[in-house]
C-alpha angles and dihedrals in degrees: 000000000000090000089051082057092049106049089045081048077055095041095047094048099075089034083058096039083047091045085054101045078047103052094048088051090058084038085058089044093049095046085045091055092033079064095040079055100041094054098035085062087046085060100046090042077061105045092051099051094215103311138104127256097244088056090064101038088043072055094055097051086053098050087049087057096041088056088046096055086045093047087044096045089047083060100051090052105049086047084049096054092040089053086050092057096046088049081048085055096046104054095052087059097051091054088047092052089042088054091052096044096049083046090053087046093049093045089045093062096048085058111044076044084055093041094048084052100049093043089047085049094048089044092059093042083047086058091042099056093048092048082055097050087053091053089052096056101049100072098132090057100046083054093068096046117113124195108256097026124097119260108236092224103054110359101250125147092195112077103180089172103040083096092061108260102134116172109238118242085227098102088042096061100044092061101042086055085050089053101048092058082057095054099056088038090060095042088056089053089047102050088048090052096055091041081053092048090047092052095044086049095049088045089052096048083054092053088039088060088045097054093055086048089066105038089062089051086052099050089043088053088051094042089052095040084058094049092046095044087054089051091053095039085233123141116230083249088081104064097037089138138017090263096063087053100050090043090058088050099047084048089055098048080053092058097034083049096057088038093060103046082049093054088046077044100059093016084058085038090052092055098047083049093064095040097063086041086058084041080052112047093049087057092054098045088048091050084051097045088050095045089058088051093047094050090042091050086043086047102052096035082059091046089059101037089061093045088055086049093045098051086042097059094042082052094049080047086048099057129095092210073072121117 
């Protein structure tokens, strides 16, 4: 029994020599990783400047919105000054249609005023050459007037065509056929006149729709500028141009741009973080487990060192050779 001691005493020696070249070589691990650690969190200290995580990504947030609000600002803007051209537009056109319309009134007037004229004027002929046609056909009766005596028909005492010089209805007629062609002439103007009063109305009752159009875009941009403007704490001064607008906004892309490099940078710090924590952890965990090994192995090799003592003195007891 005490050789058996003895030769698992042996056995144990170069396991307990390998457990401790094993174990400093973990120690070695772990203090290796402890400094990966150490200056990992340095860095991340750094990186930070004093302030948490959640403090630069809570900035970043601000700064998207920030560029939304902008984005969305720039927008209402350029639809605002859009809205502003095409009312521009419209109203010229608008003046442009009123003008016309005051000109085709103006024109309509000169020529009903011409019609009524010429129809009066063929009316009259149209009297006269009947009148004519009558004269012509009493030609019995204008043969017993005398100069000086009453006409039975109308009372006069002057006969100018009793001697037989009766105007001709020739000249009549031609100009009443004259006329008539200008009546129908004039009628056509004026027809075409009325159809192209009634276009350039309707047209001006169209612009006159899109106007308002656009002044109620206009009104909805404004409306949403000023609310805008409230969200980013901003004055109307400063985006008195286009170029105000688009040089908050580059100035925004620029923050949002190191912001977001900043965010990757602690986000990607964060996980490397973890990572030698986790490094970390499983070396000390494996020191530890080692250490255990190593006492249990010391602990049993003692054990047995002082059993083997032990049993070595009660021999010596034991022997006769003893004094």
């Amino acid at each position: 029994e005490l050789s058996e001691l003895e030769q698992k005493t042996a056995e144990d020696t170069p396991r307990l020599t390998s457990l401790r070249k094993d174990l400093d070589a973990k120690n070695k691990t772990l203090a290796e990783a402890k400094e990966k650690l150490t200056k990992k969190q340095t860095e991340r200290e750094k990186l930070l400047e004093g302030r948490s995580a959640l403090d630069w990504r809570n900035d970043l947030t601000i700064i998207n919105a920030e560029k939304f609000h902008l984005e969305k600002l720039t927008t209402a803007i350029s639809n605002k000054n859009e809205a502003q051209e095409k009312l521009n537009s419209h109203q010229e056109a608008c003046e442009k249609l009123q003008k016309d319309l005051d000109q085709t009134a103006r024109q309509q007037q000169a020529t009903l005023e011409r019609l009524n004229s010429q129809e009066k004027e063929m009316a009259l002929l149209e009297t006269q050459l009947k009148l004519l046609k009558t004269i012509q056909d009493m030609d019995d009766a204008r043969k017993q007037l005398e100069d000086g005596k009453a006409c039975p028909l109308c009372g006069a005492l002057e006969h100018p065509f009793a001697a037989g010089n009766i105007p001709t209805p020739d000249e009549t007629t031609i100009r009443l056929k004259e006329l008539k062609t200008q009546v129908k002439k004039t009628t056509k103007e004026l027809t075409d006149i009325k159809v192209q009063e009634g276009k350039n109305q309707k047209e001006l009752e169209q612009f006159s729709l899109r106007k308002q159009e656009c002044t109620d875009l206009i009104l909805g941009a404004a409306q949403q500028i000023k609310e805008i403007l409230t969200i980013l704490k901003l004055e109307p001064v400063h985006i008195k141009d286009a170029t105000a607008t688009e040089n908050l906004l580059s100035a925004n892309n620029e923050r949002l741009t190191s912001m977001t490099q900043t965010v990757e940078n602690i986000e990607v710090s964060e996980r490397e973080l973890a990572k030698l924590r986790d490094e970390t952890d499983k070396c000390q965990n494996a020191v530890s487990v080692s250490e255990k090994d190593l006492q249990e192995i010391e602990t049993r090799q003692n054990n047995d060192l002082l059993a083997i003592r032990s049993e070595e003195h009660t021999s010596e007891l034991q022997s006769p050779n003893t004094i």
